[in-house]
C-alpha positions in Angstrom: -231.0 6.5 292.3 -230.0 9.9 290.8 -233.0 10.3 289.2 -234.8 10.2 292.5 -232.1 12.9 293.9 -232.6 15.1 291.3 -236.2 14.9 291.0 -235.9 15.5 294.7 -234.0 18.9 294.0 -236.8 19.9 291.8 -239.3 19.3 294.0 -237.6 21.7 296.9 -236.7 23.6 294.7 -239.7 24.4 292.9 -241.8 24.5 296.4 -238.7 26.7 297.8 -239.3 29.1 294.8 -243.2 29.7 295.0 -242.7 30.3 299.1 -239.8 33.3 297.9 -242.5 34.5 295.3 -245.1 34.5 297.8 -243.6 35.9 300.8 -240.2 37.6 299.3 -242.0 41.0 299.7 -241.2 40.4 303.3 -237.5 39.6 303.2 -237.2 42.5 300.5 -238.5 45.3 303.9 -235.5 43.7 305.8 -232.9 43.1 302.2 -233.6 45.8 300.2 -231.3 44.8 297.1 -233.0 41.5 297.6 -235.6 43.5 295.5 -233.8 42.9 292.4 -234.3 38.9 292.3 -237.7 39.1 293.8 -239.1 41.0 291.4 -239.0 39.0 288.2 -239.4 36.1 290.4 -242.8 37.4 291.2 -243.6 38.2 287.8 -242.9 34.8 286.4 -244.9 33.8 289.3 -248.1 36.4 288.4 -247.4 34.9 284.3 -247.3 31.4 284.7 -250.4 31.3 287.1 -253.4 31.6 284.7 -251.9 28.2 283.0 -252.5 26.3 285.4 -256.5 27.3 286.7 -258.1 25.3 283.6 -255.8 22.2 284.3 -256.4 22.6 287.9 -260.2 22.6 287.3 -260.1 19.7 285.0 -258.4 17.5 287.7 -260.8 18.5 290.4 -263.8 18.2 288.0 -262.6 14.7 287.2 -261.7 13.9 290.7 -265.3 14.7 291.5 -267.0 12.9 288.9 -265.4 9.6 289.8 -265.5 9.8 293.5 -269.5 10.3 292.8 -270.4 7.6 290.0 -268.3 5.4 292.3 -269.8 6.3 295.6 -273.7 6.0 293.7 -272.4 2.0 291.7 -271.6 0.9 295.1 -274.5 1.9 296.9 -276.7 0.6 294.2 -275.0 -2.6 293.4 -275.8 -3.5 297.4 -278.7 -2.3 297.2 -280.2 -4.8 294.3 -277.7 -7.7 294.6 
């Protein structure tokens, strides 16, 4: 059971932490000295991005290529059966 509530926390907190990176620009107009967190949080945020494009490619490549040999060994399995 903790180890639901703490992956949980993660979880908000990670999805809390990309909306502050990509809207925090905003909040910094209205809290000026809110600059001072913002701004590394963005640049983590600008780093850490380029890791993630080949993985993301890879899953959606993958997810592709089973959705369409599936789709095509269904239809052809009806087909001549």
């Amino acid at each position: 059971m903790t180890y639901r509530l703490l992956a949980n926390d993660v979880v908000c907190f990670h999805i809390v932490f990309v909306v502050f990176v990509l809207f925090g620009g905003l909040l910094v107009m209205y809290w000026p000295r809110l600059g001072w967190l913002h701004l590394p949080c963005a640049g983590w945020g600008i780093a850490v991005e380029p890791l993630f494009r080949p993985s993301r490619a890879k899953i959606i490549l993958n997810l592709y290529n089973g959705l369409t040999k599936h789709h095509y060994s269904d239809s052809r399995q009806k087909r001549w059966s």
